[in-house]
VOGU-3710 file (C-alpha; in Angstrom, 3 decimals, decimal comma):
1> xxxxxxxxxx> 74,102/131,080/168,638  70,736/133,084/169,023  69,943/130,987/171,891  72,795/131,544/173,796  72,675/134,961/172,901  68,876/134,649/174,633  70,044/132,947/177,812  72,794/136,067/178,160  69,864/138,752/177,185  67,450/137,221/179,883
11> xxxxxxxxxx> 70,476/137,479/182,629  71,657/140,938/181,988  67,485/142,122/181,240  67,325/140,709/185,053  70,045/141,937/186,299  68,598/145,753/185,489  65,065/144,884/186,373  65,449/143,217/190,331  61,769/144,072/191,130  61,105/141,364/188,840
21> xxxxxxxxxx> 62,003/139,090/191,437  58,547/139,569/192,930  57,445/137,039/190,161  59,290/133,956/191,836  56,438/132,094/192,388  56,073/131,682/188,466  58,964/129,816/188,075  57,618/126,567/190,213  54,382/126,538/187,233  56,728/127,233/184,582
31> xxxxxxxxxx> 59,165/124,200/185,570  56,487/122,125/185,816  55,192/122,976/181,878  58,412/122,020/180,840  58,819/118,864/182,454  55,757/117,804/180,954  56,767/118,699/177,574  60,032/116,941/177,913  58,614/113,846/179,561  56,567/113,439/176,879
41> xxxxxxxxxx> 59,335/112,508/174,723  60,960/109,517/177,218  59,724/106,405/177,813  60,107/105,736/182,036  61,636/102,001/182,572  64,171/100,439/185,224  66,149/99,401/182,298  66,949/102,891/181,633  68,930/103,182/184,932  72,717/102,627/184,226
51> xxxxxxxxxx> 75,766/102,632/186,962  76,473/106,304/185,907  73,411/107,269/187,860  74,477/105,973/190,865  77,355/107,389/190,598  76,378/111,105/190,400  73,671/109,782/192,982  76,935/109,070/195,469  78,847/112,394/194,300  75,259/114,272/194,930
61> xxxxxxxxxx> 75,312/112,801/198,482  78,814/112,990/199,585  80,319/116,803/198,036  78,011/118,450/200,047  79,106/117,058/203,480  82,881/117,286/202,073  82,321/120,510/201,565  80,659/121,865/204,354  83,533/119,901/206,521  86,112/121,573/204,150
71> xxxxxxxxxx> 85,265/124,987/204,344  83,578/125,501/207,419  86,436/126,108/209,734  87,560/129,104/206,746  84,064/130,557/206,213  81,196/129,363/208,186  78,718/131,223/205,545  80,089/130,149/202,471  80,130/126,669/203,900  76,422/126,651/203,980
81> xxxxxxxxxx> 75,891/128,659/200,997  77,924/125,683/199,023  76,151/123,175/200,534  72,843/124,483/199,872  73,697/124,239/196,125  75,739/121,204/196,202  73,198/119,253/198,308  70,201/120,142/195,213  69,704/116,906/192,778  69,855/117,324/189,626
91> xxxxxxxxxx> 67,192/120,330/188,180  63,829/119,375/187,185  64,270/121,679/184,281  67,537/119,510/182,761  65,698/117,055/180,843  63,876/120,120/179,115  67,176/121,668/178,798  68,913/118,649/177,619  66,444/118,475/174,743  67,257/121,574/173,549
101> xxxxxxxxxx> 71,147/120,280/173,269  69,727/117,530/171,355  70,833/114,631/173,912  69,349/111,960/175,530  66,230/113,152/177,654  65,400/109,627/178,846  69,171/109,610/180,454  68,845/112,818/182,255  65,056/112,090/183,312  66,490/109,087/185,424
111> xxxxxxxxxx> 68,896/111,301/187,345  66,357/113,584/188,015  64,011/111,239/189,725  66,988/109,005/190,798  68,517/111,919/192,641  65,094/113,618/194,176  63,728/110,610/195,388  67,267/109,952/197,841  67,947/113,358/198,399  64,604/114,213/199,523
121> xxxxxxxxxx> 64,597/111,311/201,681  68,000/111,347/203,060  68,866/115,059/203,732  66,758/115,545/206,897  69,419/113,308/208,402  72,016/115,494/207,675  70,439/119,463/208,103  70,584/119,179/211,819  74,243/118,351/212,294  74,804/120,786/209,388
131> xxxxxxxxxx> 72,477/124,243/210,125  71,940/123,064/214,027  69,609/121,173/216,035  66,756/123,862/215,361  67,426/123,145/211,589  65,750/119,383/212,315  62,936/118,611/209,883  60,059/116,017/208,936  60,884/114,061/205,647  57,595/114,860/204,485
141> xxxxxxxxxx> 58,829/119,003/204,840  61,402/117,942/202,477  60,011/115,168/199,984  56,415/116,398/199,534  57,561/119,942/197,689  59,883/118,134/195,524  57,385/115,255/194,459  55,117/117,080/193,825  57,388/119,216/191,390  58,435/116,333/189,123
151> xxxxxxxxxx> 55,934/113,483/189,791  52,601/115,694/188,897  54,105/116,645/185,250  55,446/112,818/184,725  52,086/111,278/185,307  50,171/113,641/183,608  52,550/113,225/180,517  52,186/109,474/180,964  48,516/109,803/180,990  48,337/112,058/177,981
161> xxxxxxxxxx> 50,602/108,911/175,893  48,038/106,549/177,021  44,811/107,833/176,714  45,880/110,046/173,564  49,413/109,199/171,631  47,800/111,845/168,464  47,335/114,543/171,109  50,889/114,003/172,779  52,686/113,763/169,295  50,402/117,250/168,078
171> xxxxxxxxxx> 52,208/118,857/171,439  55,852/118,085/170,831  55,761/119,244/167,109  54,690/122,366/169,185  56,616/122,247/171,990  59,045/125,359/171,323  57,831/127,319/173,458  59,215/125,314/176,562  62,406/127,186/175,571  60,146/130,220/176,223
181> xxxxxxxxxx> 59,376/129,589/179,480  63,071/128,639/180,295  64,084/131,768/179,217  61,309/134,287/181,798  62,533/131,586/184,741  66,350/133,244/183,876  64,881/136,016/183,955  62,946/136,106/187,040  65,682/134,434/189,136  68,334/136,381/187,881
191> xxxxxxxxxx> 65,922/139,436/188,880  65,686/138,087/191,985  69,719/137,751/192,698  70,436/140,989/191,694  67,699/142,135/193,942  68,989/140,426/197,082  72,605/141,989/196,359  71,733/145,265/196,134  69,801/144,645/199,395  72,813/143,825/201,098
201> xxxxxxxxxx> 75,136/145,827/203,476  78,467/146,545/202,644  79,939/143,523/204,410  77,471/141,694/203,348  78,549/142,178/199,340  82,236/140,872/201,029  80,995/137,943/202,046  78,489/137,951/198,481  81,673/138,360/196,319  83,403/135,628/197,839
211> xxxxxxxxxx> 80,626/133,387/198,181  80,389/134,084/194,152  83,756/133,006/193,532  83,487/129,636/194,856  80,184/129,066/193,363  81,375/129,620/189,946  84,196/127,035/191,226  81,614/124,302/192,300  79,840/124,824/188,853  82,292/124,460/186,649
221> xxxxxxxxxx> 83,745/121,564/188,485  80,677/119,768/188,598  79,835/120,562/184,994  83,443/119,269/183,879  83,930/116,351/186,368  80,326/114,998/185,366  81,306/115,171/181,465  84,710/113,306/182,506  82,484/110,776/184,035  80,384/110,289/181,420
231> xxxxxxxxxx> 83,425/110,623/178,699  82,592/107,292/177,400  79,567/108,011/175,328  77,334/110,501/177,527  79,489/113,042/178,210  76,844/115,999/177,842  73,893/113,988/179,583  76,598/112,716/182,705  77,217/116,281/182,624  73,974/118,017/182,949
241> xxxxxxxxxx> 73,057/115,739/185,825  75,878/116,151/187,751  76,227/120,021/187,172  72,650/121,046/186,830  71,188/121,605/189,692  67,273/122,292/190,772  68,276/125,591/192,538  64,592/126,694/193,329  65,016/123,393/195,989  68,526/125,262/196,974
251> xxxxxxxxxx> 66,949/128,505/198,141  64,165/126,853/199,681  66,115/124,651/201,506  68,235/127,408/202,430  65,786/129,976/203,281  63,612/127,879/205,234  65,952/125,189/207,586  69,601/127,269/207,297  70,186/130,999/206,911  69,507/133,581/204,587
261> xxxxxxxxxx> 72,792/134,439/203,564  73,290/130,530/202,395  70,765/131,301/200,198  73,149/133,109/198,318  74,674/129,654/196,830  71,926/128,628/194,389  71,201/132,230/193,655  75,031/132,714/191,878  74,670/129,216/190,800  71,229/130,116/188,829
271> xxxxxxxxxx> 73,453/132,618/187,131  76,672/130,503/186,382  74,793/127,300/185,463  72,966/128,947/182,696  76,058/131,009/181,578  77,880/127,428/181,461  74,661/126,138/179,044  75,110/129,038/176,964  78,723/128,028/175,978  77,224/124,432/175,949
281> xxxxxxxxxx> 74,974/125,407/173,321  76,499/127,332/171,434  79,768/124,426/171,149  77,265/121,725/170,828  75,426/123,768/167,771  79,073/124,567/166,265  78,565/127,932/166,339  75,922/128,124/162,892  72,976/129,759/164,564  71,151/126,847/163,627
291> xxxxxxxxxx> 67,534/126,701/165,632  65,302/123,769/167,302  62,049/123,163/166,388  59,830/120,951/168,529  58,990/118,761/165,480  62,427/117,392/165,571  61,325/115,617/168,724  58,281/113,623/166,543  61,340/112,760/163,682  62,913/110,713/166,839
301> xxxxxxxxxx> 66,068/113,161/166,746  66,072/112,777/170,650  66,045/109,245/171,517  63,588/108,163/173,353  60,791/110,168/171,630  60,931/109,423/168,034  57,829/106,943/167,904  55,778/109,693/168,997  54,683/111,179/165,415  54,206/107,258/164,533
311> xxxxxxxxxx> 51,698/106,642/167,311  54,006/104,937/169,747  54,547/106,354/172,855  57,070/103,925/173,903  60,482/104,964/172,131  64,078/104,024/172,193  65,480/103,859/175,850  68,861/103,461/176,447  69,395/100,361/178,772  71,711/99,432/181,627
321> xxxxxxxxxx> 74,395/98,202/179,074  74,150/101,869/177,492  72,644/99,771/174,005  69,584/101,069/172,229  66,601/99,115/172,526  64,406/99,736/169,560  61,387/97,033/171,141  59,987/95,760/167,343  61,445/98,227/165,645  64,364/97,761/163,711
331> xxxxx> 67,476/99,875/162,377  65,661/103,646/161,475  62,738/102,661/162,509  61,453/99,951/160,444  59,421/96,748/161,668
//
């Protein structure tokens, strides 16, 4: 309860302070703290990559164009501004987040590189037929940013495991403070939304109110489709890497190869995501208040992180079958 409580404090705290927005370039530095912290905790194998992936991989692909083809001929602007958000993978900040539901990092991890690896690769195709010929761009404009976002925090956690599995266990008994830094980037993005509405003519608030409307839409159907997907026995994880989206790549994709004003589509979703993982954490906690401590993650109450207090930087992965594979260890964690 107090952390959704947080989440709501940092939105309405940036709501009333917009010239916090200036601070946007902390959020890249902040992500990329947290990523390390979470990847930390998962063990990165093949094995872990299941048909669900693929699956949000082809949704992540296809909704955007549907979309944009949809809407266009209604509202050219919130066409774009939809699939700006839609086209995003999954956030480079949901494996942190998904730790602090207490789900399956390892899971969400895989959609995250599953989903920026073909996105990044496959969306110059599709920005010039969607923001016009002048819209075309290298692959390289598009990959290199988003690489080097999640693949410098993955090594680096990687290397940390190898070279020093005491030092890496040490930092996830300590590793509360990601939730910290999660909270100033709602803060400084919601800072910078309000600061761009208030910015904005009086037609242009129209066209921001409407745009609004179907981005709370999009969220919650993503959110709730994802979780239908994933109904089986992941319905959280499917979820969060369906319906969270890396919305820093949203407005920089917007801003920089479609129009400002599309730009407005990750901005609402920043807000409506994290309003959605409030109410996800506050269900998922049953309502007691209860709070996370980073040494849960060196008990192994995360999956895929539990050897870490042990000295074993491998962990339990969940495999393409969705079973548990404990390597040599056996039922909790006995040889």
């Amino acid at each position: 309860m107090r952390r959704s409580i947080a989440i709501l404090g940092a939105i309405g705290l940036g709501v009333l302070l917009p010239e916090a927005g200036q601070f946007s370039f902390i959020i890249k530095y902040n992500l990329m703290v947290m990523l390390f912290l979470a990847f930390l905790s998962v063990r990165i194998s093949w094995q872990l990559l299941q048909w669900a992936h693929f699956q949000v991989l082809g949704i992540n692909l296809a909704l955007p164009l549907l979309l944009f083809v949809a809407v266009s001929p209604l509202d050219r602007d919130m066409a774009l501004a939809l699939f700006a958000i839609a086209a995003a993978p999954t956030a480079a900040a949901a494996p942190a987040i998904t730790l602090f539901l207490r789900r399956e990092v390892a899971y969400v991890t895989t959609s995250v590189l599953l989903t920026s690896t073909i996105v990044a690769l496959l969306l110059p195709l599709s920005l010039p037929w969607v923001a016009g010929r002048e819209a075309s761009v290298a692959v390289i404009d598009v990959a290199g940013p988003v690489f080097a976002l999640i693949f410098i925090p993955l090594f680096l956690s990687l290397a940390l495991r190898w070279i020093s599995p005491p030092a890496a266990a040490w930092i996830m008994r300590h590793s509360a403070a990601a939730f910290a830094l999660f909270l100033a980037n709602v803060f400084i993005a919601s800072a910078g939304a309000s600061a761009f509405i208030q910015e904005s003519g009086g037609q242009a608030l129209l066209t921001a109110g409407k745009i609004a409307l179907a981005t709370a839409a999009l969220c919650f159907f993503q959110f709730r489709f994802g979780e239908w997907m994933g109904r089986k026995d992941k319905p959280i994880e499917t979820g969060m890497a369906l319906g969270r989206k890396n919305t820093m790549f949203g407005i920089w994709l917007a801003l920089t190869f479609i129009h400002p004003m599309a730009a407005l589509g990750p901005i609402f979703y920043i807000l409506f995501q994290n309003l959605y993982y409030s109410w996800q954490l506050y269900v998922t906690r049953g309502g007691e208040g209860e709070t996370w401590r980073g040494g849960d993650l060196g008990r192994g109450r995360l999956g895929g992180g539990g050897n870490l207090s042990r000295g074993r930087c491998g962990g339990g992965g969940i495999g393409v079958w969705g079973k548990l594979e404990r390597g040599k260890e056996g039922e909790g964690g006995r040889e």
